[in-house]
TILOLO-904983 format. One record per residue (C-alpha): residue number from 1; x, y, z; chain. Coordinates in nm, 4 decimals. Layout:
<rs>
i:NUM | X:X | Y:Y | Z:Z | ch:A
...
</rs>
This chain:
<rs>
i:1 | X:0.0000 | Y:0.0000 | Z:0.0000 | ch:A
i:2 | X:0.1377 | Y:0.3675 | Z:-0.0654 | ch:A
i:3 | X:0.0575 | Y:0.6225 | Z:0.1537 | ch:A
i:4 | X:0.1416 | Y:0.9969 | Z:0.1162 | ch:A
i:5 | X:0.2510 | Y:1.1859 | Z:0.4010 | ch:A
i:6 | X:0.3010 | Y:1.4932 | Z:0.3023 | ch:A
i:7 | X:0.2407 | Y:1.7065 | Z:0.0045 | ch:A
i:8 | X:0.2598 | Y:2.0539 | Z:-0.1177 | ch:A
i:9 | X:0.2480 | Y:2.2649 | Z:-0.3892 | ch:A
i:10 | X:0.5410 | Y:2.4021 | Z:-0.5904 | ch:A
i:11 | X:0.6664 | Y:2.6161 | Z:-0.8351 | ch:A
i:12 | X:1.0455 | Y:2.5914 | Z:-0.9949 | ch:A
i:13 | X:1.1177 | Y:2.9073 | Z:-1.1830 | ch:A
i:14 | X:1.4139 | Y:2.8287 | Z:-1.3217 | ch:A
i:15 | X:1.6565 | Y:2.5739 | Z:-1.3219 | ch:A
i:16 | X:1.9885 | Y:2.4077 | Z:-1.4984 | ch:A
i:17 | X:1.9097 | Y:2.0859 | Z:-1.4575 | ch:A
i:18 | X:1.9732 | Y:1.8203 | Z:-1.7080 | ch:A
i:19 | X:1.6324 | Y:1.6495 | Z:-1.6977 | ch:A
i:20 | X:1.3389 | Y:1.8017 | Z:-1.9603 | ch:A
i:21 | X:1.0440 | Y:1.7216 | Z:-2.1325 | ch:A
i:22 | X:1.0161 | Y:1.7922 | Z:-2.4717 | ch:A
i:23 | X:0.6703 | Y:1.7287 | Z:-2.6623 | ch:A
i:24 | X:0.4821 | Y:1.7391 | Z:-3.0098 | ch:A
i:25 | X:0.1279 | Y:1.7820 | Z:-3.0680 | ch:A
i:26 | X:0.1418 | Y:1.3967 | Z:-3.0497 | ch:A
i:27 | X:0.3972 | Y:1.2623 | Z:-2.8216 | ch:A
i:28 | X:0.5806 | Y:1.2951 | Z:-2.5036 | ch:A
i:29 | X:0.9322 | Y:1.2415 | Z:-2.3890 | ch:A
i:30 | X:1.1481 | Y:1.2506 | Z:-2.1093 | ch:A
i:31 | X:1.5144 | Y:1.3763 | Z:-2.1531 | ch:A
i:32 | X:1.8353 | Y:1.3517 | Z:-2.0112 | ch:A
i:33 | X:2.0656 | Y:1.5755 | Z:-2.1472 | ch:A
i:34 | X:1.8963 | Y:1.6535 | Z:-2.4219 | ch:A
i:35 | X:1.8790 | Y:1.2825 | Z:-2.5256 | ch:A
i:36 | X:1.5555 | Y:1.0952 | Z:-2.5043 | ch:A
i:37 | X:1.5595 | Y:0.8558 | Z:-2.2270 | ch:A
i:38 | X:1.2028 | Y:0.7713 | Z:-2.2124 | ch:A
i:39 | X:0.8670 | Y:0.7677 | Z:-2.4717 | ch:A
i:40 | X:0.5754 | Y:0.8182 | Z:-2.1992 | ch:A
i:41 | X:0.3217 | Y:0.8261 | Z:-2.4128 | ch:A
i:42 | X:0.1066 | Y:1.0571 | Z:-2.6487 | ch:A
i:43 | X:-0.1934 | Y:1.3414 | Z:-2.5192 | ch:A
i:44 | X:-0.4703 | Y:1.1314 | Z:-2.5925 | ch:A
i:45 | X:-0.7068 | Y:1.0109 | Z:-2.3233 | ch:A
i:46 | X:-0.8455 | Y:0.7171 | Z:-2.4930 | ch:A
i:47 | X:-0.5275 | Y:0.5680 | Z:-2.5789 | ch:A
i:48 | X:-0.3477 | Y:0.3321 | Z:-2.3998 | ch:A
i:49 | X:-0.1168 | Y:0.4401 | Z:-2.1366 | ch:A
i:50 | X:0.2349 | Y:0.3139 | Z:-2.1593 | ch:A
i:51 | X:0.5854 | Y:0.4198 | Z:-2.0882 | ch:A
i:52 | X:0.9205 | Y:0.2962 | Z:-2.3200 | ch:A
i:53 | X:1.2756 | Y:0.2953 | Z:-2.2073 | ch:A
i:54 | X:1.4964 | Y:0.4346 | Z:-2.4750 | ch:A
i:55 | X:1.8870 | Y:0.4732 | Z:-2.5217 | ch:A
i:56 | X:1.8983 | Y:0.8091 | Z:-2.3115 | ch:A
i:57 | X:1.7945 | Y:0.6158 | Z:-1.9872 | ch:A
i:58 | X:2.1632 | Y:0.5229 | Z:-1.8547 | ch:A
i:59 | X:2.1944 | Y:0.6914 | Z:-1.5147 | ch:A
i:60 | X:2.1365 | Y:0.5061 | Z:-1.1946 | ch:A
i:61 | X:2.1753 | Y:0.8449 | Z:-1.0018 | ch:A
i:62 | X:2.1462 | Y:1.2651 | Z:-1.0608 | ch:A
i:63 | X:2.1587 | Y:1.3632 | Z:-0.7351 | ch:A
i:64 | X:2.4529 | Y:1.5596 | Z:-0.6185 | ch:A
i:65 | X:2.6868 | Y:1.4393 | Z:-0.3322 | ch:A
i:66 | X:2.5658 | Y:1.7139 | Z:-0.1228 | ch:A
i:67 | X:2.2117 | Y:1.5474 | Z:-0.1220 | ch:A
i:68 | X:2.2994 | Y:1.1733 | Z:-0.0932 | ch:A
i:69 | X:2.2966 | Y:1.1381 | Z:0.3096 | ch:A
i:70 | X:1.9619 | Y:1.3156 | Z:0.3569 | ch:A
i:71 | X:1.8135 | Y:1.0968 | Z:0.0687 | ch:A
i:72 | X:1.9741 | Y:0.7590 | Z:0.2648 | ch:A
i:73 | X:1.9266 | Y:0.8661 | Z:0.5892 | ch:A
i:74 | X:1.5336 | Y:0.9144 | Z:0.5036 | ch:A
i:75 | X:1.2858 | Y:1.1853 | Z:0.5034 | ch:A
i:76 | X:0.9832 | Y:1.1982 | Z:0.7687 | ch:A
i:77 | X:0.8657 | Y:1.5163 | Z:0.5639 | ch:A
i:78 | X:0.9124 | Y:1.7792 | Z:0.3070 | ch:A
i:79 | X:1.2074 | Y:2.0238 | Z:0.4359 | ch:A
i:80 | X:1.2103 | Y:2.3390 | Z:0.2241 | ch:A
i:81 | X:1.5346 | Y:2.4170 | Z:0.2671 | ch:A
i:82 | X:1.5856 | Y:2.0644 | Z:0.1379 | ch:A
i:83 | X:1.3953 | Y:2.1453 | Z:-0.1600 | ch:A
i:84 | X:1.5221 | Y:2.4388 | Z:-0.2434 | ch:A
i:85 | X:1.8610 | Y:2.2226 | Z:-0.2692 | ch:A
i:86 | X:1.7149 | Y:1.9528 | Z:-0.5089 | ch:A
i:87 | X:1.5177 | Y:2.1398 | Z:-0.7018 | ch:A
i:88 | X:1.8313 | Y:2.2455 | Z:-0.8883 | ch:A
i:89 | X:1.8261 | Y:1.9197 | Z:-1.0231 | ch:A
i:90 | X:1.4497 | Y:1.9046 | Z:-1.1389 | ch:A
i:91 | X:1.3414 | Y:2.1004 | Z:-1.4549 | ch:A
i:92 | X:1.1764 | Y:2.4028 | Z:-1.4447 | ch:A
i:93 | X:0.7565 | Y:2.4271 | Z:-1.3921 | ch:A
i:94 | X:0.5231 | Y:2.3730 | Z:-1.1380 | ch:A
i:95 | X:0.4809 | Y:2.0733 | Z:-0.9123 | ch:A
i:96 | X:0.2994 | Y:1.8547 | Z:-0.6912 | ch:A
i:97 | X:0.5209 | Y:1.7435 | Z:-0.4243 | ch:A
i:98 | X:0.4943 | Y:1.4278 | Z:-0.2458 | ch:A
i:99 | X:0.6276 | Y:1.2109 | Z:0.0186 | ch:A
i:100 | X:0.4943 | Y:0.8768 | Z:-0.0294 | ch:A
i:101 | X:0.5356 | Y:0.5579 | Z:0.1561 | ch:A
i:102 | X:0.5778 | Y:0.3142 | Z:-0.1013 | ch:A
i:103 | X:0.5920 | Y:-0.0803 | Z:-0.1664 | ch:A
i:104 | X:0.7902 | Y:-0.1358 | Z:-0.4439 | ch:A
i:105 | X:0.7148 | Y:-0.4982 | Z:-0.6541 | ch:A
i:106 | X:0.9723 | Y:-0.5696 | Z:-0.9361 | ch:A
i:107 | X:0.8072 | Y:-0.6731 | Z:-1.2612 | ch:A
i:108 | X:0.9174 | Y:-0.9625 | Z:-1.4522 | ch:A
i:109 | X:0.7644 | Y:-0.8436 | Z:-1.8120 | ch:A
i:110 | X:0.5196 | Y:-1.0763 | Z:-1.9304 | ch:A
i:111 | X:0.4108 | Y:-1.2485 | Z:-1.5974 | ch:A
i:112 | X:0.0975 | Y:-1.2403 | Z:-1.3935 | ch:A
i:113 | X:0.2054 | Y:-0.8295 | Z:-1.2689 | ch:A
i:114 | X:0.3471 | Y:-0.6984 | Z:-1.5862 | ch:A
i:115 | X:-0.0190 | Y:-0.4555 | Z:-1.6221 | ch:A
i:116 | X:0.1047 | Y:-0.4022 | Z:-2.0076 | ch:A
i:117 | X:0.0659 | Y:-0.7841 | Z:-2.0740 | ch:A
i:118 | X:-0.2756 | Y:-0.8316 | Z:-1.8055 | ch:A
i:119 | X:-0.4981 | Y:-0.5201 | Z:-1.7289 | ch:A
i:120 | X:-0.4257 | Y:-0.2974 | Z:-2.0316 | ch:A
i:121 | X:-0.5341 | Y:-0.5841 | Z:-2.2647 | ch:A
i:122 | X:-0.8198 | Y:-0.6447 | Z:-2.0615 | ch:A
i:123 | X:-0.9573 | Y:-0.2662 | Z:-2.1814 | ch:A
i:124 | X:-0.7237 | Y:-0.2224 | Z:-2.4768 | ch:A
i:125 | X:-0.6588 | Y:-0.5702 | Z:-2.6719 | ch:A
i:126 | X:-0.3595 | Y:-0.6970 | Z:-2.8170 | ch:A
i:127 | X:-0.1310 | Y:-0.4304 | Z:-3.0136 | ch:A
i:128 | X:-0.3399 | Y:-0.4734 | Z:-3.3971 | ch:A
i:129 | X:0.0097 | Y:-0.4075 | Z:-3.5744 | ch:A
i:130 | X:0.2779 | Y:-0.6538 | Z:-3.3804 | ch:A
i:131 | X:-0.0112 | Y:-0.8777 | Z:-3.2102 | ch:A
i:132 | X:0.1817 | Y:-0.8182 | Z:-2.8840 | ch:A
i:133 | X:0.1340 | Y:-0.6732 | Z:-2.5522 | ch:A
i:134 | X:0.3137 | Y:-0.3517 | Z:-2.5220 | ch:A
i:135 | X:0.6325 | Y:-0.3618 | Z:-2.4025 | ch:A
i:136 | X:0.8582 | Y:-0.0975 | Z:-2.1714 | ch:A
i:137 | X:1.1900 | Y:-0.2894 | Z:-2.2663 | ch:A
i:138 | X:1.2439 | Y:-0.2343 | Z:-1.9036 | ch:A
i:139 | X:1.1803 | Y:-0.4005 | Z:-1.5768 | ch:A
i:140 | X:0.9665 | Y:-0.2056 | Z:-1.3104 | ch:A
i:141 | X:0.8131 | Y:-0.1573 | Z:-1.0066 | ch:A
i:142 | X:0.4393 | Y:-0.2116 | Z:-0.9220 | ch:A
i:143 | X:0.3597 | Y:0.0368 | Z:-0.6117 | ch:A
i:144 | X:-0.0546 | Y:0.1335 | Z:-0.5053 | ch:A
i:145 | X:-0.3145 | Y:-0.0952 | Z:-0.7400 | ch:A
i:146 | X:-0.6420 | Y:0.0310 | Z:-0.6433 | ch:A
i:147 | X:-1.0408 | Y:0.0098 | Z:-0.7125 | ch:A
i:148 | X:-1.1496 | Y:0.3540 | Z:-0.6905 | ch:A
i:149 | X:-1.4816 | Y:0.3096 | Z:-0.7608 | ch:A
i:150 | X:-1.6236 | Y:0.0266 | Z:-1.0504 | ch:A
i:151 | X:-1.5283 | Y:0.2267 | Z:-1.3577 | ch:A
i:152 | X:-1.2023 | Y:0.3480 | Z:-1.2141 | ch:A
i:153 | X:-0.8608 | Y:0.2197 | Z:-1.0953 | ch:A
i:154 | X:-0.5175 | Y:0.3566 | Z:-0.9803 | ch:A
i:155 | X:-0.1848 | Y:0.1511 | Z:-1.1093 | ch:A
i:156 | X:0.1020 | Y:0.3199 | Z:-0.9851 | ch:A
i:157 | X:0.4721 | Y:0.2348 | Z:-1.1408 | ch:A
i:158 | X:0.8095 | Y:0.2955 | Z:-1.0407 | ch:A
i:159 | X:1.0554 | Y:0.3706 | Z:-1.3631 | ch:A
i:160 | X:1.4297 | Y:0.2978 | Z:-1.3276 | ch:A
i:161 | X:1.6528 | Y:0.4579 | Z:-1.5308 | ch:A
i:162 | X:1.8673 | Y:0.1437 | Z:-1.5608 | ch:A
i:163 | X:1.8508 | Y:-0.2067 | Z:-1.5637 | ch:A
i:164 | X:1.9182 | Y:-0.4462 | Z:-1.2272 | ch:A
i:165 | X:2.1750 | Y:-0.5805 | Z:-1.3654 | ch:A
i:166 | X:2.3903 | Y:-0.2732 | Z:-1.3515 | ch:A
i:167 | X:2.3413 | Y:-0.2195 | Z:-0.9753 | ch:A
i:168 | X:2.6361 | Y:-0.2376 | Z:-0.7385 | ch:A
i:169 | X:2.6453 | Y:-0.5735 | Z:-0.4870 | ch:A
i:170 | X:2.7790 | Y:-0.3625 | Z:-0.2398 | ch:A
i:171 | X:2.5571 | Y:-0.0766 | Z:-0.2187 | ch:A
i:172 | X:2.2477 | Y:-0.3213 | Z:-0.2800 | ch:A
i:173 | X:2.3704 | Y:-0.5277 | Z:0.0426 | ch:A
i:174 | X:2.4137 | Y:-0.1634 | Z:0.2191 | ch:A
i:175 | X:2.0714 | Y:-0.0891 | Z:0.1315 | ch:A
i:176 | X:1.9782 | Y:-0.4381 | Z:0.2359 | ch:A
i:177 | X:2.0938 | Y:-0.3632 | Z:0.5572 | ch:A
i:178 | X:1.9337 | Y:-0.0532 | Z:0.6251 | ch:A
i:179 | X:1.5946 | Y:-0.1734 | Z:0.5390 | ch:A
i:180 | X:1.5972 | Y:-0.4527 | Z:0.6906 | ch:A
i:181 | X:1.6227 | Y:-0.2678 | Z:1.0271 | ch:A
i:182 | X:1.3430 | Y:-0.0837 | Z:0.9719 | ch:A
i:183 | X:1.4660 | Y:0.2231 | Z:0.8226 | ch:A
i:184 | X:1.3093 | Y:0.3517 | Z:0.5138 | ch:A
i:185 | X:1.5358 | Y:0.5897 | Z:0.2844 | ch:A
i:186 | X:1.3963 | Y:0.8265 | Z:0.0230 | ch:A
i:187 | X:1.4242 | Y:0.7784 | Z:-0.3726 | ch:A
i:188 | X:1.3725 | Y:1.0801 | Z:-0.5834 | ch:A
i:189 | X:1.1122 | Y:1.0586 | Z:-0.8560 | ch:A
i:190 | X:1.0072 | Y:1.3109 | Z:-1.1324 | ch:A
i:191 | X:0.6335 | Y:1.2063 | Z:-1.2083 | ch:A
i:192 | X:0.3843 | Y:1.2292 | Z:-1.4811 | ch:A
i:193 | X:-0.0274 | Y:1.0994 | Z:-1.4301 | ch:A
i:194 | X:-0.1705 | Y:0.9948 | Z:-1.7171 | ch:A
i:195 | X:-0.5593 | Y:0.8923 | Z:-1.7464 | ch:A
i:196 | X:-0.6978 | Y:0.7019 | Z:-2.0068 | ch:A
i:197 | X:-1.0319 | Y:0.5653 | Z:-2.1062 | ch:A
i:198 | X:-1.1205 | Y:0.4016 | Z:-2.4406 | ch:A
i:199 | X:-1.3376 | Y:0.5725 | Z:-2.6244 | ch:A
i:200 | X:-1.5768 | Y:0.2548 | Z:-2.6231 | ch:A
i:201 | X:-1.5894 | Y:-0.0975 | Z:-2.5622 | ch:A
i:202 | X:-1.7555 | Y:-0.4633 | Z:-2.5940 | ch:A
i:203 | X:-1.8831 | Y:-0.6439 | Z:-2.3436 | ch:A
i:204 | X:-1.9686 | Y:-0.5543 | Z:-1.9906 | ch:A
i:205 | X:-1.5695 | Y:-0.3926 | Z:-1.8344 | ch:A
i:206 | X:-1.5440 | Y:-0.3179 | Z:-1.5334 | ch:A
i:207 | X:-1.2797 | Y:-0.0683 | Z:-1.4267 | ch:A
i:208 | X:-1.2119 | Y:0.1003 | Z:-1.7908 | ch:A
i:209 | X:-1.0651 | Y:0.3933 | Z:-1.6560 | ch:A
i:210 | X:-0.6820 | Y:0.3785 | Z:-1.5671 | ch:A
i:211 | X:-0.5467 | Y:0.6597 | Z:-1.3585 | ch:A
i:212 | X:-0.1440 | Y:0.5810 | Z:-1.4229 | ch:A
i:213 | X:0.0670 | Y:0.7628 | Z:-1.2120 | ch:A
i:214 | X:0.4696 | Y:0.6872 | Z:-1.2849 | ch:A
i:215 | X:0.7372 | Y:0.7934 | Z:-1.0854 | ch:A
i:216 | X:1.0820 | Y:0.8049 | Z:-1.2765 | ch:A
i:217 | X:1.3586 | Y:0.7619 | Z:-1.0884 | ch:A
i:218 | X:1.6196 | Y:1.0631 | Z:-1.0969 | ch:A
i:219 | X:1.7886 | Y:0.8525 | Z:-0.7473 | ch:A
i:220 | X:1.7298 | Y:0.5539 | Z:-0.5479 | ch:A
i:221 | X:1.7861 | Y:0.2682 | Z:-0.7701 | ch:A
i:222 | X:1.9456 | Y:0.0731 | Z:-0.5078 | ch:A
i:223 | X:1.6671 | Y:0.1700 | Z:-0.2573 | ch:A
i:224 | X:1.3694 | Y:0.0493 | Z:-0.4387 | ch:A
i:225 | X:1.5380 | Y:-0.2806 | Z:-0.5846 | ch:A
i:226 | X:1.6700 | Y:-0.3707 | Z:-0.2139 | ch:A
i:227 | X:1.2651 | Y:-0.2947 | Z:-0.0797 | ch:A
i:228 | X:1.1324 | Y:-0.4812 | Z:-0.3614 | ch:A
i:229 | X:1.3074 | Y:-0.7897 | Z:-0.2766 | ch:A
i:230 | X:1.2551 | Y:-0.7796 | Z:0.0894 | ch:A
i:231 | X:0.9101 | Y:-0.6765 | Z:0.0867 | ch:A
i:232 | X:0.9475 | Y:-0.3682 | Z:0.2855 | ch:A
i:233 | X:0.8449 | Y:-0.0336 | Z:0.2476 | ch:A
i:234 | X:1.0771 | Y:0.2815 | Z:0.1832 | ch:A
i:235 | X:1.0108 | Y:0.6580 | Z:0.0901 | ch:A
i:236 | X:0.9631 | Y:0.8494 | Z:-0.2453 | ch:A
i:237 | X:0.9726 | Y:1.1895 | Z:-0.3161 | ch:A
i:238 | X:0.7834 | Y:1.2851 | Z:-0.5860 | ch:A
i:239 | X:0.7740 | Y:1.5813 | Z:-0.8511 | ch:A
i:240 | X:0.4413 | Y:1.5335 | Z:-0.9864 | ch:A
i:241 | X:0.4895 | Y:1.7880 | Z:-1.2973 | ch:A
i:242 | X:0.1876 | Y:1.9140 | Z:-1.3637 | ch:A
i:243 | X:0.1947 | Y:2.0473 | Z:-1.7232 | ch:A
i:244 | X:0.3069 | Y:1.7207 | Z:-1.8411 | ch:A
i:245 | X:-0.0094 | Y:1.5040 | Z:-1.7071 | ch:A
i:246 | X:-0.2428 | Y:1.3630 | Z:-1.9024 | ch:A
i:247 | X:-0.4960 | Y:1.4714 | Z:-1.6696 | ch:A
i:248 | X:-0.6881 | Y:1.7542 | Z:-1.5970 | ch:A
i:249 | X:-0.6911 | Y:1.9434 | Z:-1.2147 | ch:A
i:250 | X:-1.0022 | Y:1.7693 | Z:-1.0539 | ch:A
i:251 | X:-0.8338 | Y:1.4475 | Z:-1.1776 | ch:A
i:252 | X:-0.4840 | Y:1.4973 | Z:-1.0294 | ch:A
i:253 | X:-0.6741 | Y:1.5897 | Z:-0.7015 | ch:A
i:254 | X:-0.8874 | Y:1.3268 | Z:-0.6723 | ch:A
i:255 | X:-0.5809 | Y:1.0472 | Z:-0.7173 | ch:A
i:256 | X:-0.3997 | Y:1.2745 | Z:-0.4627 | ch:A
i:257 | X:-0.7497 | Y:1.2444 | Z:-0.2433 | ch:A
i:258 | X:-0.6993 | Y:0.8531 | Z:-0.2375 | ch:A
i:259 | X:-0.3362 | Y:0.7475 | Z:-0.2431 | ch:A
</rs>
């Protein structure tokens, strides 16, 4: 279960940071330094949601040394002072800031909790042009799945930057450590919601509308990876950016009213 424990609103007016969105009329990507790192989607509500890792996506951390033993030690809530540190590192525009409790579950793609092979072919169907679920050439994190009502549901993924495989033993088994005694460290996320509804539909459906909220990891690889696999709970905070949702005001709320 995720559970927010603080949040506020914010505004970053400038900023040199190496992360940025860049957009058509059509689609949507996230950058690091100026490369495209991931494809989260296009502004269409009755699309399919979906997120794709792409050659840009190689850094397991962007935080600056200055901000590493805060983020391992742990937040218990938002510090402005704090923020006004990291925001240096978060693009420019005006945010929804979180501190969530999370549970991270790793995705294997393809299994029973990959929701791009399960409950977005339930609503969507099989991609018509490769006859294959949609894939995020990535492994990632499951955190809140929730019923909001019998039309709508909340999936909530956690994006690494990099594979597992390119984690370090040591800092994993250091992480390992720490959670295991019952401390909870913060990752660092910048985050996009996206909702999506098909236009229409056969059959009786329940739950058609998907409010997707992703968290991409700018820090905290080794944190999330290390929860996943002990089955703990750590901290997140979150840059919601709000410009970039696929969602409108009332909608970001009302996720924000149930997490």
């Amino acid at each position: 279960m995720s559970r927010i424990i603080e949040k506020i609103n914010y505004i970053i007016k400038k900023s040199d940071s190496i992360i940025g969105f860049s957009s058509s009329e059509w689609e949507r990507f996230l950058t690091i330094e100026g490369k495209k790192a991931y494809y989260i989607g296009v502004n269409c509500d009755t699309c399919s949601f979906f997120f794709e890792r792409l050659d840009g996506a190689n850094k397991s951390s962007m935080a600056p040394e200055i901000l590493f033993q805060k983020l391992r030690s742990g937040l218990s809530k938002i510090d402005v002072s704090f923020l006004y540190d990291i925001s240096k590192i978060i693009p420019a525009g005006q945010y929804i800031i979180s501190l969530i409790e999370v549970n991270p579950s790793l995705v294997v793609l393809g299994n029973e909790k990959d929701y791009f092979a399960n409950e977005q072919v339930q609503i969507w169907g099989i991609d018509p042009f490769w006859g294959l679920p949609q894939s995020p050439k990535v492994q990632y994190y499951r955190g809140e799945t929730k019923a909001l009502s019998n039309e709508e549901k909340l999936f909530e993924f956690i994006v690494p930057m990099t594979p597992q495989n390119w984690l370090d033993d040591d800092t994993l088994e250091n992480y390992d450590n720490i959670i295991n005694e019952y401390n909870k460290p913060t990752a660092l996320a910048l985050s996009v919601l996206d909702v999506r509804q098909p236009g229409d539909w056969e059959g009786e459906l329940d739950h058609t509308k998907h409010y997707c909220l992703s968290h991409y990891l700018i820090d905290g690889h080794h944190k999330v990876y290390s929860a996943s696999r002990q089955e703990k709970s750590i901290t997140l905070l979150s840059f919601l950016a709000v410009k970039e949702c696929v969602a409108n005001k009332k909608e970001i709320d009302y996720i924000y009213s149930k997490i």
